[in-house]
Structure formats: structure tokens, C-alpha cells
N, C-alpha and C positions, 0 to 999 in steps of 0.2 A: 503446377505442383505447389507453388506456396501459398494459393487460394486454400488446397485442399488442405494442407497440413496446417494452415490454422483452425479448418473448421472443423478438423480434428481435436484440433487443443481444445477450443471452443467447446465441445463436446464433452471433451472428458472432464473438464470445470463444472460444467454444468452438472454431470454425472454423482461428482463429489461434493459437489454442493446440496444435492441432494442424498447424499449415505447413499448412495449406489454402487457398492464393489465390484471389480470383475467378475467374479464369484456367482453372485447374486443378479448380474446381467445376464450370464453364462449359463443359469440358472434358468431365468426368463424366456431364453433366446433359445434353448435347446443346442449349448456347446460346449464345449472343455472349458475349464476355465483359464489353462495354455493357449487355446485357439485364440479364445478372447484378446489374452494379453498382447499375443505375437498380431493378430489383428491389429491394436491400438499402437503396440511398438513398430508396427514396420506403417504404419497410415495406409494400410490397403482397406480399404471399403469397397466394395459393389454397391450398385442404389439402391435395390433390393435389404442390402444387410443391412445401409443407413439406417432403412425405412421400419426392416423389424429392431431395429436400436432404440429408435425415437418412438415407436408405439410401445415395447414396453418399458421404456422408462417414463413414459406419458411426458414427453418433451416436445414441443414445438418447432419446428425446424427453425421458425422466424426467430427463435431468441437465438441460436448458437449463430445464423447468419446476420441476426444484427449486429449480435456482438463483435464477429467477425470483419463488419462494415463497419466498425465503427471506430474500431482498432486503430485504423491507420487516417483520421482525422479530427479526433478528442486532441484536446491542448495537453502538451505536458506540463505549461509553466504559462503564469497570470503574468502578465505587465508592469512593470512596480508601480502606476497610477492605480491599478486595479488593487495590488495587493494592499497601496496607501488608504484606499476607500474600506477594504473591507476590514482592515485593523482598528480603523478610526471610529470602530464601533463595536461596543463588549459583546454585546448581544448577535450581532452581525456575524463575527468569526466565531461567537458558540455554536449557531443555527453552521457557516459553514462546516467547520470540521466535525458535525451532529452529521449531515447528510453525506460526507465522505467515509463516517462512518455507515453509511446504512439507514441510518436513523429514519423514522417514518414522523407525522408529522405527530400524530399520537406520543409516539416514544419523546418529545423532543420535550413537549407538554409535560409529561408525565415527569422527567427526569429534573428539568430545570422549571423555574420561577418566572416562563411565560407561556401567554395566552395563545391560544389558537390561530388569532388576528395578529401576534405579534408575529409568529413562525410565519406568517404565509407570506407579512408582510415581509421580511426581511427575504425571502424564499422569490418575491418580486423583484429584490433587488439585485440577488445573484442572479437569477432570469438574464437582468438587462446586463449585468458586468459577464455574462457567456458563460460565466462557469455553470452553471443548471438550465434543463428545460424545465417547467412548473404544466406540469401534464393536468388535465379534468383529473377533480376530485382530490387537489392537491397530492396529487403523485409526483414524483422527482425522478426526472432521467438527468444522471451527470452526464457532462459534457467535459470531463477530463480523462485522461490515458492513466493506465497504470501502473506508467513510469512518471505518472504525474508526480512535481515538485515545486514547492515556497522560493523561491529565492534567491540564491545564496545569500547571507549579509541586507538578503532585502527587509522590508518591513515585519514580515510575518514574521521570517525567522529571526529579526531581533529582540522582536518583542518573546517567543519564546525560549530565546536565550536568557532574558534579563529574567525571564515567569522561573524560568529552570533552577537559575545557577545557584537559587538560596534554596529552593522547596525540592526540587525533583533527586538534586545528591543529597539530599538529609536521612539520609535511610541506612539502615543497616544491611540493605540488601541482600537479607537470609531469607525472603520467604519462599511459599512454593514456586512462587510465577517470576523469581527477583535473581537478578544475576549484575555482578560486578567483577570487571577484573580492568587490574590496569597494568598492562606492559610495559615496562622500557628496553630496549636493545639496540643495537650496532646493526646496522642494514646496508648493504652496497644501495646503489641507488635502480638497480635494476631488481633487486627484491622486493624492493620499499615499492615499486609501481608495479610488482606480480601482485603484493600485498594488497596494494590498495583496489586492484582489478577485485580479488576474491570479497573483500569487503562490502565492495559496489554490486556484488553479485546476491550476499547479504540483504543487502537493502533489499532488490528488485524479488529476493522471494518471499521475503515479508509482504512485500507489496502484495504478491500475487498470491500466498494464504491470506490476504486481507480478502481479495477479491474471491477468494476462492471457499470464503465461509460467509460471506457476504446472505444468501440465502438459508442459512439456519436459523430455527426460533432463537429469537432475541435472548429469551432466557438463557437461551448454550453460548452464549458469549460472553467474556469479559473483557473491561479496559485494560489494555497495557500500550505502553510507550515504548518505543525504542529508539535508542540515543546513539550514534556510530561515528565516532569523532576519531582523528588518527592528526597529529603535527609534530613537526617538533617541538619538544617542550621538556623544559624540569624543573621544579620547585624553585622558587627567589632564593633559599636558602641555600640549596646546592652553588645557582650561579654566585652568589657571593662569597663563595670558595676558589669561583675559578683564577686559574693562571691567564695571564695574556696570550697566551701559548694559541696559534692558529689550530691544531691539532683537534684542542679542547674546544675552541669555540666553535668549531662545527656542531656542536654538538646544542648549539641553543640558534644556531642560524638560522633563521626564516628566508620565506621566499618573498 
């Protein structure tokens, strides 16, 4: 049952990644569009229904079962010698997080200030460090999961803490795409870890709209970052108001 319910998931990513609504399957497929949905919520297929799924959405059974296969043996996290290697080069982690995003090797060209020969090379390099296959015809199969992550405090992420901490909060954070808010409050500490579960869950569907727009024209996409920091913490200015008081210094304690 959890072969099939992923290759369900699998399915319906693929579905959406190409503009395929229930609707418009429902449509294709000659059913309700209720059938559809109670079909995909409860994960009952016959192979039959698979089979008129994937013929009309003109899908490949081998992608949703690759992806499926693959799920459960992509790396979620590089090595810190690996992460050391590919920070210790500007070009290196632009070409990496270009193809994490999607990037082709055209796009990568087009966007940034190298050559064809320079992407492929650096494209050889991740090869050998396992984060990528380099398929004929310079195509890119990753080789990480996605609940793929840098680090903690490793290299990657220090260095885009130290890129961040002047450039990325310099904003006024009012645009369309732009959002800022900063909380403080009193948490028992079994809140603070419901808290931080819902936060982690945050991330991981980011992740998975990442993965999950991953095949739309490039043109329908835009950059954005997302930043998800939670600690203890208050202004230097506050703490130099505090009392000795245990009470209060809880309140700037770290772990």
C-alpha cells in the first residue's frame, strides 16, 4: 500500500505540474469531477483507470514510477567536505543552486556571465561530488530528495547567512511577492516544539511547490527566497535593561 500511495502522489505532481485539474482529467476521462477527486483522495485506482489517466494526460508511467523509485534513495544532505568543495567556488554553487532550481543548461547561459563550457564543466564536478547525474546532451538528473538540505552552520549556510544578513533584510518588504513579520511571545516549551513542528512543515511544502512547478515554462516562474528562523532572542538594547532576575533571563537563554 505505500508503493501505491506514493505513486499516487507521484501522479498527481505530475498532473499539476502540467495545469491538469480534476475537472479537466474528469473531462478527458469521461467522469464526475467528485469521482475524480474521491478517486485520488481515497488512492483507489484499477489498472485500467491508471492506464486511461496516463493516456490522457499523455504521461509516461516511467516518470511517476521513477520518481517514485527514487524518493526513497536521493541524498537529503551533502557531507560538509562536499559542501566545503562546492562553496569554494562562486561559479560552482551558482551553476549548483541554478539546477536545484530547474535550470537547463540554456537558462543558466542566458541568466548569468558563463559559457556553455563553463556550466558543463562545473555540471562534471557536481557529477563526481553525487549531487547530479550529467545525462547525453547535457541534461541533469538530481540526485537529491526533497526534503533535500545545506547544513546546519555548515558551509553553505554560512556563507548564505553572512551574503544575507546585509542584503536580503534591506527591504522594505511591501511588495507583491514580499512578506515580513517578526514575533515575540511567551511559549511553554511544549508549544514552542508544536510551533516549531508546524514551521518544519512550512518549509517541506515549499519544498514541494518547488518540486511541484518544477516543469512549467520558465517564463511562469519567478525567484523568491524563503527565510524560516525561530530562537530565542531580543535586541542588545532590551537585554541591557535586564534585571539579574532568573525569571527575565529566561527569556534571552539559549540552548
Amino acid at each position: 500500500m505505500q508503493h501505491a500511495t506514493a505513486l499516487v502522489d507521484s501522479l498527481k505532481r505530475e498532473l499539476k505540474a502540467r495545469g491538469i485539474t480534476y475537472a479537466d482529467l474528469a473531462a478527458r476521462i469521461g467522469m464526475s469531477e467528485a469521482s475524480v477527486k474521491r478517486m485520488f483522495s481515497q488512492k483507489n485506482f484499477t489498472l485500467q483507470r491508471l492506464d486511461d489517466i496516463l493516456a490522457a494526460a499523455q504521461i509516461d508511467f516511467r516518470d511517476i514510477a521513477t520518481a517514485t523509485h527514487d524518493d526513497g534513495r536521493l541524498i537529503s544532505e551533502l557531507s560538509y567536505e562536499q559542501e566545503k568543495e562546492i562553496i569554494g567556488d562562486t561559479k560552482l554553487i551558482v551553476v549548483a543552486v541554478s539546477v536545484l532550481n530547474q535550470f537547463s543548461v540554456e537558462q543558466i547561459v542566458q541568466i548569468y556571465t558563463l559559457t556553455e563550457a563553463e556550466v558543463v564543466k562545473h555540471l562534471v564536478r557536481l557529477d563526481r561530488i553525487g549531487f547530479l547525474e550529467l545525462q547525453p546532451n547535457n541534461r541533469v538528473k538530481l540526485l537529491v530528495a526533497r526534503t533535500f538540505r545545506w547544513i546546519p552552520d555548515g558551509p553553505i549556510q554560512t556563507w548564505f547567512r553572512t551574503e544575507a544578513s546585509a542584503d536580503y533584510l534591506a527591504s522594505q518588504f511591501d511588495g507583491d511577492a514580499e512578506l515580513f513579520r517578526l514575533i515575540n511571545v511567551m511559549l511553554s516549551k511544549s508549544s514552542i516544539g508544536t510551533l516549531l513542528e508546524r514551521l518544519k512543515e512550512v518549509a517541506r511544502e515549499f519544498s514541494r511547490q518547488h518540486q511541484e512547478d518544477a516543469r512549467l515554462p520558465f517564463e511562469d516562474k519567478y525567484s523568491i527566497s524563503f527565510l524560516l528562523a525561530a530562537r530565542p532572542w531580543m535586541p542588545h538594547a532590551f537585554q541591557a535593561l535586564l534585571r539579574e532576575a532568573p525569571p527575565v533571563s529566561r527569556l534571552v537563554r539559549r540552548k
